[in-house]
N, C-alpha and C positions, 0 to 999 in steps of 0.2 A: 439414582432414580430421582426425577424432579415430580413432586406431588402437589399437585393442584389443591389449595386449601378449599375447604366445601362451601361452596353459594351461600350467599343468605339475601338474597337480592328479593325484592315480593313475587318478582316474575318468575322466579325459579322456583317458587315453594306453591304449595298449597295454601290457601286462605285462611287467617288463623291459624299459621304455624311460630308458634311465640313470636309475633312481630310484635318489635314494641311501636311507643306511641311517636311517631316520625314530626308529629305537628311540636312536640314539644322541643326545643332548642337544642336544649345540653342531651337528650338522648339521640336528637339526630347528630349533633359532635362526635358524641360516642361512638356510634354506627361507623363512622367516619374512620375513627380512631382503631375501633375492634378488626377492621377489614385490613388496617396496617399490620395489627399486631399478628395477624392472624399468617400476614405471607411468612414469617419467619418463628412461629408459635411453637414445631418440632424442634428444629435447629436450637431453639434457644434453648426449651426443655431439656434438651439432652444435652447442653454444654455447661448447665446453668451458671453461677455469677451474677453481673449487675444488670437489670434491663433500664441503662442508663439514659440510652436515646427513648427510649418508652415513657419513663420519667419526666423527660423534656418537654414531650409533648402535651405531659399531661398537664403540665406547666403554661406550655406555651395555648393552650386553647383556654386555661384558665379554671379544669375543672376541679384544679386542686382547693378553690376557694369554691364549692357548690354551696355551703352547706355553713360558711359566714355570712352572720346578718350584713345586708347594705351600707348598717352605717357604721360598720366596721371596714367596709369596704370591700364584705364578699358579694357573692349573687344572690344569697338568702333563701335558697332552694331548701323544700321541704327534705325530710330524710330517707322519703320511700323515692324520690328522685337516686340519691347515691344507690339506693341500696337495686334498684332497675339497672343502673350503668355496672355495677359488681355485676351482675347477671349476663349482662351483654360481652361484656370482658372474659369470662365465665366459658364462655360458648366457646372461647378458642385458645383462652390463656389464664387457668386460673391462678397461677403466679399474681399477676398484675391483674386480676381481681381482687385476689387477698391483700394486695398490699394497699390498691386504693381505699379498701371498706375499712382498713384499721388505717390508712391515713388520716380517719376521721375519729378515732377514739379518742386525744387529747383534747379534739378541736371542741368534741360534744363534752371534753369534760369541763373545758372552759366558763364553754356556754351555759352549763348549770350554775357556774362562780361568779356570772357575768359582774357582779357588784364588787367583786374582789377587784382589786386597781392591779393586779398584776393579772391575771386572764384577759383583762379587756384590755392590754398593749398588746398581750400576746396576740390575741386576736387581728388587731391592724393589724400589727407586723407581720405576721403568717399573710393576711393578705396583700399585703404592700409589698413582698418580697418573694412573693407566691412559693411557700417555704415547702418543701411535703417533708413528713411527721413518718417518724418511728417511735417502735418502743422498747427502753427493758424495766419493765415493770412485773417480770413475771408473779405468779403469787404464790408460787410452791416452792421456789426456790430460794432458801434461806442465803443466801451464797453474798448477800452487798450489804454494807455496815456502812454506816458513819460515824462520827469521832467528833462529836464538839470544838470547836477552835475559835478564835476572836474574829466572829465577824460571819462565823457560817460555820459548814460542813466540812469535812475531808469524808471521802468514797473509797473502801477499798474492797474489792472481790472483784464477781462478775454476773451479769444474769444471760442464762439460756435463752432460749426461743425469743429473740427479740427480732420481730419479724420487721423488716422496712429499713433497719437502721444502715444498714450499708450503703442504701441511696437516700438516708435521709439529710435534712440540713440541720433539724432540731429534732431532739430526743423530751420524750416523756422520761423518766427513770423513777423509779423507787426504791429506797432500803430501806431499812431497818437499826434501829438507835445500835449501838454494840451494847449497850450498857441495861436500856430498857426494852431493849427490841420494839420500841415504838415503831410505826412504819409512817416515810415522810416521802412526799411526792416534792417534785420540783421541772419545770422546760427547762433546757439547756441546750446549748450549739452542739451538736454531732461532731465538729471539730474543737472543743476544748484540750487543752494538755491534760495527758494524762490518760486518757480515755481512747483504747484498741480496740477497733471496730472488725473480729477477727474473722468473718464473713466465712463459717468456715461448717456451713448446714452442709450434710450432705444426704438429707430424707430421698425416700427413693421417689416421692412427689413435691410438688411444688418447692421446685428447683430453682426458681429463682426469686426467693421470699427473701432470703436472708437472714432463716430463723437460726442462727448460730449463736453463739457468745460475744458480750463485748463484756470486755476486761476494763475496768478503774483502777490505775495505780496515785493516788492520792490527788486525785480531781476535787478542786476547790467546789463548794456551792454557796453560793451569797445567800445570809438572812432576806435578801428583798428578792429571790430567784425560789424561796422553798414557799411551796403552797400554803393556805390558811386551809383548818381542818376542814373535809368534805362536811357540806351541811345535810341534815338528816333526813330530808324532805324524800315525799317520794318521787319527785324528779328526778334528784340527784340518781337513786337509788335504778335507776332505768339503765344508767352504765353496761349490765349484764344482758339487759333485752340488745342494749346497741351491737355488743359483740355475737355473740346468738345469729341476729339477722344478718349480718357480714357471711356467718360462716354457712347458713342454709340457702345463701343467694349463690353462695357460690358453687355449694349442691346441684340447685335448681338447672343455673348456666351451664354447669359442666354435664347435669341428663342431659338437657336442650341440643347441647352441643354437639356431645355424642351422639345422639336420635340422628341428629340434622347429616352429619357427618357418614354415619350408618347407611342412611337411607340414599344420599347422593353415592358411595361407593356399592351398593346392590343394586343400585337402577344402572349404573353405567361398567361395574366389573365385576361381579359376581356372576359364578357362572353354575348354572341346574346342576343339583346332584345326580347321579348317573342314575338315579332309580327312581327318581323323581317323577320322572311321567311327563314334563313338559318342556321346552325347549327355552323359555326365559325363566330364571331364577324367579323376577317376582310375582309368575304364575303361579308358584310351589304353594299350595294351601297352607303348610307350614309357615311360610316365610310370612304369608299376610295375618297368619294368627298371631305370630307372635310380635310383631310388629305391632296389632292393634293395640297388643295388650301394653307393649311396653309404652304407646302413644297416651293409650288409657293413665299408666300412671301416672307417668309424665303432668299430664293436662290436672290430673285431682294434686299434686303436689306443689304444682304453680297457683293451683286457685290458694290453696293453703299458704302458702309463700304471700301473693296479694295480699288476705286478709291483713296478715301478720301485720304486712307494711302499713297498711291503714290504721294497723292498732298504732301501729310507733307515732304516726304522722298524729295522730288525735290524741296520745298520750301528752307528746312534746311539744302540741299546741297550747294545752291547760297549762304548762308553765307552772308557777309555783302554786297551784290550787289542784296542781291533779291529788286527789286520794289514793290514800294506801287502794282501796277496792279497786280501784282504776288500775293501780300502777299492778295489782297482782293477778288480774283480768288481761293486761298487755302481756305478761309474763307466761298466765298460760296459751294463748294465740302465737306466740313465738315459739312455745315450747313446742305445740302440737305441729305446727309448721316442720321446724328443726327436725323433728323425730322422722318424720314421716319424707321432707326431702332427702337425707342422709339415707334413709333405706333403698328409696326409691332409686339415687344414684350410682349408688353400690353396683343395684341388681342392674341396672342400664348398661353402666360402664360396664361390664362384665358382659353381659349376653349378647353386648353389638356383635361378639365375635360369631354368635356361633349362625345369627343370619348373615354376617358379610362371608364365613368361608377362611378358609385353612390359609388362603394365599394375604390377608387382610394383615396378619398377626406380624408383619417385618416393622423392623424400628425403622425403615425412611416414611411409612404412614403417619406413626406415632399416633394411633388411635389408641394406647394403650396410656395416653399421659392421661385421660380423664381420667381411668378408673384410681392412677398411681394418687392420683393429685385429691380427691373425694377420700378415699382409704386413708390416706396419709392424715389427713382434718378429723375423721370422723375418729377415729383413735385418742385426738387430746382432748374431745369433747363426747365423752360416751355416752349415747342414746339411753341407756339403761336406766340411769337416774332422773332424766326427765322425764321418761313414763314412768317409774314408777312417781312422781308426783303429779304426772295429771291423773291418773287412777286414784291417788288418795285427795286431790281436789274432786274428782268427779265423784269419788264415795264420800266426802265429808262436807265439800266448800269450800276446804281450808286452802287458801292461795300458800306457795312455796313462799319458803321466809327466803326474806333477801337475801340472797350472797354470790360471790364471785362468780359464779355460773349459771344463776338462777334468779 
């Protein structure tokens, strides 16, 4: 069965159905890009591995550099730019939306150290060589040591969920001292010796991230390759808001997508239930209510989604003078965003089925990759503890203390 991937053309949609903004450059590249990934989006989900030629492109149009300043020799694109293109990506493939939103997690951590002499090479170089970034930097996983030796590190373990690294060229990495359990950041080549990139995720969504293990069997780290300590600003400290927005854009894209996807297979193959009363499916009163409602959500969870991004954009404009109040005001805006796209997706990916119809549910559709791909994220980032800290923000004031997730 050959499956026509769903329009997203303006002519075929409704007015204000999540179009983005086409006047702007890199989102109509995008567009460009989404409608590729998109003819082959089932196929690949269900084989997963590398989406190698997808990589290339992203390469080759250049939007692996968005998000480097100019005079580093990126495009200098604001952040709520990336995190619209995760979105668009989103609608038909959220693999290669996740991988591009944390494409940009080194990049932005860079960009907080820009004074450090070793971020601002990295930065050319990532753009001169238009590199794309993985990571294993997990932070739950005590599993990668280092060992003092003349001149630098030795690595040995491995970290889990390192999402990107299979198609990456350079790695973020972190361990931990053996001795002090200090923990030290360091960029390094994704092909250094020593270091097994064992590609070997097998989640039952986002099939082609990469989040498996890579193994360090005594991988050198140079003194002039390991970071200087993260400075304590609350810029730096935005790191958490950055991954956050990654993961609720790609919420967002993936209702979107689903919605959009739903709606083009009930207008043209769904067929009335026998008791229905009318002779086209999207006559069924049912079908238009529940539609509305899930169109409803949809629309309040992107406006949420928007804010958010305008928080990040106006957070990581103030640069080193944003304040704690700022940076924990940005923090709840992402929070409430997050919570509220992740629900909404859930409940999306899940009910397309029951307006498209019994015959909808075969894997050559693969309308089923949203919901796999949304469940699968929404599990390593659990909703529960973000509301319960915007309820005790909203009962006290008190902005969440900074950390890993928050």
């Amino acid at each position: 069965m050959t499956v026509k991937p769903a329009s997203f053309e303006p002519a075929a949609l409704p007015p204000v159905l999540f179009q983005p903004d086409r006047a702007d450059p890199y989102l109509a590249k995008a567009i460009e890009i989404r409608d590729i990934f998109a003819t082959d989006a089932v196929e690949r989900d269900q084989q997963g591995g590398r989406p190698t030629e997808q990589i290339r492109l992203l390469k080759e149009c250049r939007l692996v550099n968005l998000l480097i300043p100019k005079e580093f020799g990126g495009e200098g694109q604001p952040y709520s730019t990336a995190l619209r293109i995760v979105r668009e990506f989103a609608k038909v493939d959220g693999s290669l939306a996740h991988l591009f939103g944390y494409h940009f997690s080194p990049i932005q951590i860079a960009l907080a150290r820009v004074n450090d002499e070793r971020s601002a090479a990295i930065l050319r170089q990532s753009a001169e060589h238009l590199w794309f970034w993985g990571n294993t930097t997990n932070s739950f996983s005590k599993s990668l040591f280092g060992r003092k030796v003349e001149g630098g590190v030795l690595l040995n373990g491995y970290r889990p969920f390192a999402s990107g690294s299979h198609v990456a060229d350079y790695l973020m990495v972190a361990w931990e001292d053996e001795e002090t359990n200090a923990r030290s950041f360091a960029y390094i080549p994704a092909n250094r010796p020593g270091i097994t990139i064992a590609d070997d995720w097998d989640g039952i969504g986002q099939r082609q991230t990469g989040s498996g293990r890579v193994f360090y069997k005594d991988v050198t780290i140079k003194d002039d390759e390991i970071l200087s300590e993260r400075p304590k600003d609350p810029l730096a400290l935005l790191a958490p808001q950055q991954q956050q927005s990654v993961l609720l854009n790609v919420f967002i894209g993936s209702a979107q997508g689903a919605l959009i996807a739903a709606r083009d297979y009930t207008t043209t193959k769904s067929r009335p239930w026998i008791y229905s009363g009318v002779e086209r499916h999207t006559d069924d009163p049912w079908i238009k209510r529940q539609y509305g409602e899930l169109w409803t959500k949809v629309q309040a969870a992107t406006a949420l989604a928007d804010r958010a991004a305008t928080a990040i954009d106006a957070a990581y404009a103030k640069g080193t003078a944003l304040t704690e109040e700022e940076r924990g005001a940005t923090a709840i805006a992402v929070a409430s965003a997050n919570v509220l796209a992740g629900k909404v997706a859930l409940e999306v990916t899940s009910e397309i089925f029951e307006v498209m119809g019994a015959r909808s549910a075969v894997r050559p559709y693969g309308f089923d990759r949203f919901w796999r791909n949304v469940r699968i994220h929404t599990l390593h980032n659990p909703a529960e503890y973000k509301t319960r800290n915007l309820g005790a923000w909203f009962l006290t004031g008190d902005y969440p203390e900074p950390g890993v997730f928050q």
